[in-house]
DRENDO-1510 file (C-alpha; in Angstrom, 1 decimal, always signed):
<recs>
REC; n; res; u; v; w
REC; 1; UNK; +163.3; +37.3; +121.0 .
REC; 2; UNK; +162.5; +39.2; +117.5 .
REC; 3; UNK; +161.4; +37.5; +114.8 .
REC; 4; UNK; +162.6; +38.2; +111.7 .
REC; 5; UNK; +159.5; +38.3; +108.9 .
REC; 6; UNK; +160.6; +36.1; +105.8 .
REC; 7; UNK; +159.9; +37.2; +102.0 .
REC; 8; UNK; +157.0; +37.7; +100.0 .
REC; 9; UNK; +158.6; +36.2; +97.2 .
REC; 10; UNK; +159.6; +33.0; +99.5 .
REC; 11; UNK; +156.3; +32.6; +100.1 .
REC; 12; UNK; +155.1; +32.6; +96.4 .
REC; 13; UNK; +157.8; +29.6; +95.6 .
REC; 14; UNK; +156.7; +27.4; +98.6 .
REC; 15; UNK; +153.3; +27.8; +98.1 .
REC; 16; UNK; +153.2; +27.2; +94.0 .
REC; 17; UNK; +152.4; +23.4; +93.9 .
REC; 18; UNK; +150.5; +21.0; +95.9 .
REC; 19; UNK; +153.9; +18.6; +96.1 .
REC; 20; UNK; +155.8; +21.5; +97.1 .
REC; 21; UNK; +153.3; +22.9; +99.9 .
REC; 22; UNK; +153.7; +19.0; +101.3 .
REC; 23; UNK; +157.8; +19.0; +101.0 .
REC; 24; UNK; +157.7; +22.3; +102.6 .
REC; 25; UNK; +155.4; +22.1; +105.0 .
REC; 26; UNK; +157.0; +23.8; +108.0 .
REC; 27; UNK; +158.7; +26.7; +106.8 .
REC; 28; UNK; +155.7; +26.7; +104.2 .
REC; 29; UNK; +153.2; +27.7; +107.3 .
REC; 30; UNK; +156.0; +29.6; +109.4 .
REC; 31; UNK; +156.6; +31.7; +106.6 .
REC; 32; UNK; +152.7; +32.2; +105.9 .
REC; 33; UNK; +152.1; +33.1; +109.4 .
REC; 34; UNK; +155.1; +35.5; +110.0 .
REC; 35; UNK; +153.6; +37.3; +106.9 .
REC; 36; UNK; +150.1; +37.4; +107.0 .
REC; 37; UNK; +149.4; +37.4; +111.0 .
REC; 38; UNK; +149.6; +41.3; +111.8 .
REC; 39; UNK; +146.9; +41.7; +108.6 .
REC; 40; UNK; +144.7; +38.2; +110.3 .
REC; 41; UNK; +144.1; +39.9; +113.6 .
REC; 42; UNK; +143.5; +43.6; +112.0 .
REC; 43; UNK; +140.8; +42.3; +109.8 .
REC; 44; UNK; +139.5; +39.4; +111.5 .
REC; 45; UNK; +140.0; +39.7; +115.0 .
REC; 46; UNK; +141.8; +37.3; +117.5 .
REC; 47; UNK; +139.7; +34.2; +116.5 .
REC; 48; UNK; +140.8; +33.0; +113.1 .
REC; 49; UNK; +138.1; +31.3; +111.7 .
REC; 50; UNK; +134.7; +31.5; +110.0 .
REC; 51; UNK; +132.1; +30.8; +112.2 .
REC; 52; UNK; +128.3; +30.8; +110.6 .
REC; 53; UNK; +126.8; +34.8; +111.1 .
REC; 54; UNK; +123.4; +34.7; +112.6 .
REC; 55; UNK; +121.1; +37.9; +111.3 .
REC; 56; UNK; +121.8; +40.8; +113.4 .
REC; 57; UNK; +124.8; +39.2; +115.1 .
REC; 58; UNK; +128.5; +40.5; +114.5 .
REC; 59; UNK; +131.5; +39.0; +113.8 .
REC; 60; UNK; +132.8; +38.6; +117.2 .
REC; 61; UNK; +129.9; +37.5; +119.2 .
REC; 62; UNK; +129.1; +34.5; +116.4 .
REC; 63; UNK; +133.3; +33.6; +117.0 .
REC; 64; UNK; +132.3; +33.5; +120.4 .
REC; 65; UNK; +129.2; +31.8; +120.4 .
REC; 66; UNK; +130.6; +28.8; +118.3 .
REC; 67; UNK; +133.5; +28.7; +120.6 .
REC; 68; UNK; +131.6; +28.0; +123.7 .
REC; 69; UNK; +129.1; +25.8; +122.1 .
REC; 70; UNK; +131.8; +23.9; +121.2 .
REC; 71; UNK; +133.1; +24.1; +124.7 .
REC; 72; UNK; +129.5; +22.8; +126.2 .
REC; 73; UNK; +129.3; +20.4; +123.4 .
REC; 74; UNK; +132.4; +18.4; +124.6 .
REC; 75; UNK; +131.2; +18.8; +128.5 .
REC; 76; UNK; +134.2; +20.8; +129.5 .
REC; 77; UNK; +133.7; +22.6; +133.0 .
REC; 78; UNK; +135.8; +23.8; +135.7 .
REC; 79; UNK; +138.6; +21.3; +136.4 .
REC; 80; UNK; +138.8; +19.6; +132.7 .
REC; 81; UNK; +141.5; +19.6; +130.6 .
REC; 82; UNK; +141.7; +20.7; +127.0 .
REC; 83; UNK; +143.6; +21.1; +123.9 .
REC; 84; UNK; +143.8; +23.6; +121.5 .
REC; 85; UNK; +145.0; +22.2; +118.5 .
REC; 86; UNK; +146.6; +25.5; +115.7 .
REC; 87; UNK; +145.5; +27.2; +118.3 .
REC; 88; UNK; +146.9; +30.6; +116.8 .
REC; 89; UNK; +147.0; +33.9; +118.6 .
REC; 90; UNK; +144.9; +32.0; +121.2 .
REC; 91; UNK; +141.1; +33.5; +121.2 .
REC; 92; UNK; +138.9; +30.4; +120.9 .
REC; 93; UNK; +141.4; +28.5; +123.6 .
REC; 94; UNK; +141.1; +31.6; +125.7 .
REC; 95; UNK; +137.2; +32.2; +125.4 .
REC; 96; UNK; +137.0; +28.2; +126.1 .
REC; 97; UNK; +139.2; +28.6; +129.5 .
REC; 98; UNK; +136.8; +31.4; +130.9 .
REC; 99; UNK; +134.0; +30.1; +129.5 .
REC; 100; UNK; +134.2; +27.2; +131.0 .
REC; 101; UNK; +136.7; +26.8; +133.5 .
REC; 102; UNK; +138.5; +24.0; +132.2 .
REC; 103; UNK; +142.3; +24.4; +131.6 .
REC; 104; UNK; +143.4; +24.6; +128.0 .
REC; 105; UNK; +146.6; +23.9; +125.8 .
REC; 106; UNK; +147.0; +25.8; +122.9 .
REC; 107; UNK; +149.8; +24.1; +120.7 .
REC; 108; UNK; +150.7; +25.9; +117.3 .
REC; 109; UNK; +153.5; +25.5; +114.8 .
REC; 110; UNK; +153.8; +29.9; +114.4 .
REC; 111; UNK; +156.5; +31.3; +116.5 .
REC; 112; UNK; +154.9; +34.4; +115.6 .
REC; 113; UNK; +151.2; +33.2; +116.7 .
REC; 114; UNK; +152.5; +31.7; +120.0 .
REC; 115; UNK; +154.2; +34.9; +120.5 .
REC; 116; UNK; +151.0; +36.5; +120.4 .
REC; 117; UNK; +148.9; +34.1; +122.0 .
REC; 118; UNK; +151.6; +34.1; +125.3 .
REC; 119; UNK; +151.5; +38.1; +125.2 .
REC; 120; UNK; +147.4; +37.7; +125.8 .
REC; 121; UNK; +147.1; +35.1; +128.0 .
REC; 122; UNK; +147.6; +37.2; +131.5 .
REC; 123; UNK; +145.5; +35.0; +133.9 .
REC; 124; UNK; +143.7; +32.7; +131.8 .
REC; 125; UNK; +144.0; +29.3; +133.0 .
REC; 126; UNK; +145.9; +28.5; +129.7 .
REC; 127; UNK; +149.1; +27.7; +128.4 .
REC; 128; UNK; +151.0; +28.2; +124.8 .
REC; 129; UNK; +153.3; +25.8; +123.4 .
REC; 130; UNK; +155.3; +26.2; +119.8 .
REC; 131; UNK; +154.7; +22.3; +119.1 .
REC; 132; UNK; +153.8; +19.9; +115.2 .
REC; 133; UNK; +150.2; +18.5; +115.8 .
REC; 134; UNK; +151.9; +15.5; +114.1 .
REC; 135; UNK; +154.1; +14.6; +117.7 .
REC; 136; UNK; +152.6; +16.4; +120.1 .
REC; 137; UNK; +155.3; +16.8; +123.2 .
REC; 138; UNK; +152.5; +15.7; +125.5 .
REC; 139; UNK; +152.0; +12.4; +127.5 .
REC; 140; UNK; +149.4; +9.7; +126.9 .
REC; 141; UNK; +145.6; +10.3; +128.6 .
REC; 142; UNK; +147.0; +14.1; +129.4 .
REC; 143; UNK; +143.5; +15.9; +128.3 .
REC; 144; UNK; +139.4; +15.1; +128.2 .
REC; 145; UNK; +138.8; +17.3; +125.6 .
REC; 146; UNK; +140.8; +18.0; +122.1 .
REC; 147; UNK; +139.6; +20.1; +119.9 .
REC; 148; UNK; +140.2; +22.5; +116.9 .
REC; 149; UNK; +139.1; +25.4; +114.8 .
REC; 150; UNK; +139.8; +25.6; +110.8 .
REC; 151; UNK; +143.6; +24.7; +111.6 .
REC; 152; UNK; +143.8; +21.1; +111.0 .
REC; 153; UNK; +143.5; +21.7; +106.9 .
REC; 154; UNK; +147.4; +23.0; +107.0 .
REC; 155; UNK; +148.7; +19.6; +107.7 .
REC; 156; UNK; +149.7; +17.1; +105.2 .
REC; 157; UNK; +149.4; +14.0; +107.3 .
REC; 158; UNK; +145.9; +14.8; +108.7 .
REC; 159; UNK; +145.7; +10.9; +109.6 .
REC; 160; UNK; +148.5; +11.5; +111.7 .
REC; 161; UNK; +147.0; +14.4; +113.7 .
REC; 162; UNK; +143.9; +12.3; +114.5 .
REC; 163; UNK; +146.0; +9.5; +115.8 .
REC; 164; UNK; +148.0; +12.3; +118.1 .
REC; 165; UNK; +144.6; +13.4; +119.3 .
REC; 166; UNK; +143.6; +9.8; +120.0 .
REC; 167; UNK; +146.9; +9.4; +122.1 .
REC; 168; UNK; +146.2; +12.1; +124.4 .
REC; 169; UNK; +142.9; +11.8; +125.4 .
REC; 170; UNK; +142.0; +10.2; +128.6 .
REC; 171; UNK; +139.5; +7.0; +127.7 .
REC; 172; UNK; +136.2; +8.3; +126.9 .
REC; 173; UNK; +137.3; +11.8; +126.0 .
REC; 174; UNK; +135.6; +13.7; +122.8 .
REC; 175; UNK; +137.6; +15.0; +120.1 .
REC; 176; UNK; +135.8; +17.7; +118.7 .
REC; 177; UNK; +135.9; +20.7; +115.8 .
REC; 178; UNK; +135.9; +22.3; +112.3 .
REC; 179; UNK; +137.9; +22.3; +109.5 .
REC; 180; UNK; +138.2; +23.8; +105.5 .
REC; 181; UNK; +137.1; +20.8; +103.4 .
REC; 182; UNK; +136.5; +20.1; +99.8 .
REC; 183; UNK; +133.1; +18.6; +98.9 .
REC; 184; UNK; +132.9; +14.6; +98.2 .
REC; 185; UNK; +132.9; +13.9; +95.0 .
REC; 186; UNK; +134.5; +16.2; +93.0 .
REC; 187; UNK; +136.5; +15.7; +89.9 .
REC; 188; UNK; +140.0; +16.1; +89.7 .
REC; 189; UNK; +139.2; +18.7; +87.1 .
REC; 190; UNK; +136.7; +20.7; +89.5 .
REC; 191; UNK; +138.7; +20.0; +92.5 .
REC; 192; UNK; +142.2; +21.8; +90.3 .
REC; 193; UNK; +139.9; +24.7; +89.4 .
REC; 194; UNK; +137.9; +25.6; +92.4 .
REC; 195; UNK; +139.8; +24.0; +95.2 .
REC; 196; UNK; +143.3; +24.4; +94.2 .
REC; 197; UNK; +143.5; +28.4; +94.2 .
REC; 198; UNK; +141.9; +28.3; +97.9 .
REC; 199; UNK; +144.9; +25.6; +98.7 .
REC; 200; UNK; +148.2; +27.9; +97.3 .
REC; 201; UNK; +146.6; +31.1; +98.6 .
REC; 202; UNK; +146.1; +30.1; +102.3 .
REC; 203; UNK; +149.1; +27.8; +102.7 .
REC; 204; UNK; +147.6; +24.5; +102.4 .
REC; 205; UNK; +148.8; +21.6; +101.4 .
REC; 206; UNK; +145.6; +19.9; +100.4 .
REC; 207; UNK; +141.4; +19.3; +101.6 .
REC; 208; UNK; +140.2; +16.4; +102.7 .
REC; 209; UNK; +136.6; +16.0; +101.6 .
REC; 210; UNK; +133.8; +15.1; +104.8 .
REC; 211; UNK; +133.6; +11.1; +103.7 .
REC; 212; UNK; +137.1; +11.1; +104.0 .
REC; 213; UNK; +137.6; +12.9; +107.5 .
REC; 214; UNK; +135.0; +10.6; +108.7 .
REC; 215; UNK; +137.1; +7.7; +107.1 .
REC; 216; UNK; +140.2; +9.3; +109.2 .
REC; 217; UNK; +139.0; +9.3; +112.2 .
REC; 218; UNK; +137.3; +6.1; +112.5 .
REC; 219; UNK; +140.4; +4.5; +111.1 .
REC; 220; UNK; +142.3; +6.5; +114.0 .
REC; 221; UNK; +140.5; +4.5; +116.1 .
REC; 222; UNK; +137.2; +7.2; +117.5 .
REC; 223; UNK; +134.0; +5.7; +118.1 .
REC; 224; UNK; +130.3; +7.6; +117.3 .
REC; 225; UNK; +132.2; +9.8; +114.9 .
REC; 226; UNK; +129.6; +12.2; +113.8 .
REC; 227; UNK; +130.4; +14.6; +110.6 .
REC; 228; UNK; +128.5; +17.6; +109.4 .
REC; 229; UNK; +129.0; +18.7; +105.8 .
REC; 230; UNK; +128.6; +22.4; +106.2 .
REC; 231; UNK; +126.4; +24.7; +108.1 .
REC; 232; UNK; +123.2; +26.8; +107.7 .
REC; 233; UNK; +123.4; +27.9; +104.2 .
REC; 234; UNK; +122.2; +31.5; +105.1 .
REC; 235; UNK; +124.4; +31.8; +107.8 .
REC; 236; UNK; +127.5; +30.9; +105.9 .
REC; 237; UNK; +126.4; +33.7; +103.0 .
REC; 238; UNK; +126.4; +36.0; +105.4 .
REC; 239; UNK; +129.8; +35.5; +106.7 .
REC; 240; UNK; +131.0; +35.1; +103.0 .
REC; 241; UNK; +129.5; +38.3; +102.4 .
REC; 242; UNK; +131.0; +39.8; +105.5 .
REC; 243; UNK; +134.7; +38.9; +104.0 .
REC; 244; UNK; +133.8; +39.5; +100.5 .
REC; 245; UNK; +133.3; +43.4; +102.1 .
REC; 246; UNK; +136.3; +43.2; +103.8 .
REC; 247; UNK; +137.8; +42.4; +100.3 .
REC; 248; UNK; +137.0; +46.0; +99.1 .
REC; 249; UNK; +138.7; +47.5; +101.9 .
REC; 250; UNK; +142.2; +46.0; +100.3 .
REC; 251; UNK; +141.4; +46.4; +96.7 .
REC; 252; UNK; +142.6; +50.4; +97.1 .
REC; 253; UNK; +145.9; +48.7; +99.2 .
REC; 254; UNK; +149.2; +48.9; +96.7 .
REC; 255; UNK; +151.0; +45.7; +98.2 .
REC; 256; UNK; +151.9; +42.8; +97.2 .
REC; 257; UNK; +150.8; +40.6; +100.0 .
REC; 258; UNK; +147.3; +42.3; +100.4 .
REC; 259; UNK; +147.0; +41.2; +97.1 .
REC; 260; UNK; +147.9; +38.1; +97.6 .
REC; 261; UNK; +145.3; +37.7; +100.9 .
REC; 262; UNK; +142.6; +39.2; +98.9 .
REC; 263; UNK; +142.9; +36.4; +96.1 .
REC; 264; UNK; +143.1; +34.0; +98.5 .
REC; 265; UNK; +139.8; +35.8; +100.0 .
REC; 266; UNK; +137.9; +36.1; +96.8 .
REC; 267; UNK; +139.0; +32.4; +95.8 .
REC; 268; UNK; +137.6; +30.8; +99.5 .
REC; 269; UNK; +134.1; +33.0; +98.3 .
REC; 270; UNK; +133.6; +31.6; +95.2 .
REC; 271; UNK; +134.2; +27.9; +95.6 .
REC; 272; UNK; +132.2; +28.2; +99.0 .
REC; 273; UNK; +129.2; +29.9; +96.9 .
REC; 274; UNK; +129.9; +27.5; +93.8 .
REC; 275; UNK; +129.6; +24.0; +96.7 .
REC; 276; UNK; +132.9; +23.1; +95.9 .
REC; 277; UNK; +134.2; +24.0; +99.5 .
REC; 278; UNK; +132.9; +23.7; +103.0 .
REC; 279; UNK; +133.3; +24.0; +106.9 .
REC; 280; UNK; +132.6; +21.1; +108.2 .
REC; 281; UNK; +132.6; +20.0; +111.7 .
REC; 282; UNK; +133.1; +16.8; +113.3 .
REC; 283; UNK; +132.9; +15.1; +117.2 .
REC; 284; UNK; +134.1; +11.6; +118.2 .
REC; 285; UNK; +134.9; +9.9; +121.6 .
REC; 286; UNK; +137.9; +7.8; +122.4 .
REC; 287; UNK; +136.8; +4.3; +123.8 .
</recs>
């Protein structure tokens, strides 16, 4: 099946508001995605996320190393079950499934990334399903793991999500991850002018700060819900520095929607380097 890649300019209206990024959610990250995708995995590999850089280490290998720590952090080994929630074009689920063993789920709302992710899977003991992380098409007590990297921060209802996680984890299985957040406390005036522009030029519909994820998910109905506010400070410079270079790379590009990403790049830098914006990281157990 093609898919057909929507406007630029569609984009740019369904992006333009915070009420308008909630309306539109769905065809809001659709239409991101279908864009944007091809440039994701050209710049930043298959793993779409910004794990903290260690001196000396690349790109890939600290995607990797976070992705099995995470993996060994929620006890998942041969025979366990997982999900992968936005699981994009698939790399942390698929490092997880032959890191470890266990069998993962990988549910996104992208057409296009599912695509992609299907298309890489060959034997992995995975599987790729086009699904809302809002109603999950997946039985009760189905996984002992759920999990997710920097994916959760596209969905209005966040609460929502955390109860679908809750739902399908077997009794005493950890929920587990990291996530784009705003810092607690800021003004609605600091939050406008720092977080905002990160929001409209990634396709968000709004962050949640790390008092209020921990909020969520204890009201969701986790127990020894442990949240993080950030990593290593010198690691995350380092990884803000590697996408600031990437920035330059684009700066030469005549297009309107490498552009657009580059703003979006240079906005996530600065409010990370100004403390307005974080990736936090959270883990919880269902009773």
């Amino acid at each position: 099946m093609s898919i057909v890649a929507p406007s630029f300019a569609r984009l740019q209206e369904l992006v333009a508001d915070e009420p308008r990024r909630i309306k539109d959610n769905h065809e809001m990250v659709t239409t991101y995605y279908a864009l944007v995708n091809d440039l994701y995995r050209a710049g930043w590999g298959e793993s779409h996320h910004f794990p903290p850089l260690r001196a000396g280490e690349t790109l890939a290998a600290a995607q990797t190393r976070t992705e099995q720590e995470l993996a060994d952090s929620v006890g998942l080994t041969a025979g366990s079950t997982a999900l992968d929630i936005g699981c994009g074009v698939g790399g942390p689920a698929l490092t997880i499934a032959r890191h470890s063993g266990a069998y993962v789920t990988g549910i996104d709302l992208s057409p296009v990334r599912i695509a992609c992710a299907r298309e890489r899977a060959a034997d992995a003991p995975v599987r790729f399903l086009e699904a809302d992380a809002c109603r999950l098409p997946l039985a009760d007590c189905s996984f002992d793991a759920c999990y997710s990297f920097e994916a959760i921060c596209h969905v209005p209802d966040k609460q929502r999500v955390h109860e679908e996680a809750l739902r399908v984890l077997r009794p005493g299985g950890w929920y587990a991850g990291r996530d784009w957040l705003a810092a607690d406390g800021l003004t609605t005036a600091r939050y406008t002018q720092s977080v905002e522009p990160v929001c409209r030029l990634h396709g968000i519909p709004a962050l949640d700060s790390p008092r209020t994820l921990r909020s969520r998910l204890e009201q969701a109905g986790f127990t020894g819900v442990q949240v993080t506010a950030g990593e290593d400070a010198p690691d995350m410079e380092r990884t803000w520095g590697l996408l600031e270079e990437s920035l330059g790379y684009a700066a030469g590009i005549n297009d309107p929607l490498v552009s657009f990403m580059a703003q979006g790049g240079a906005a996530l830098v600065a409010a990370a380097r100004s403390g307005d914006f974080l990736i936090g990281s959270w883990s919880a157990r269902r009773p």
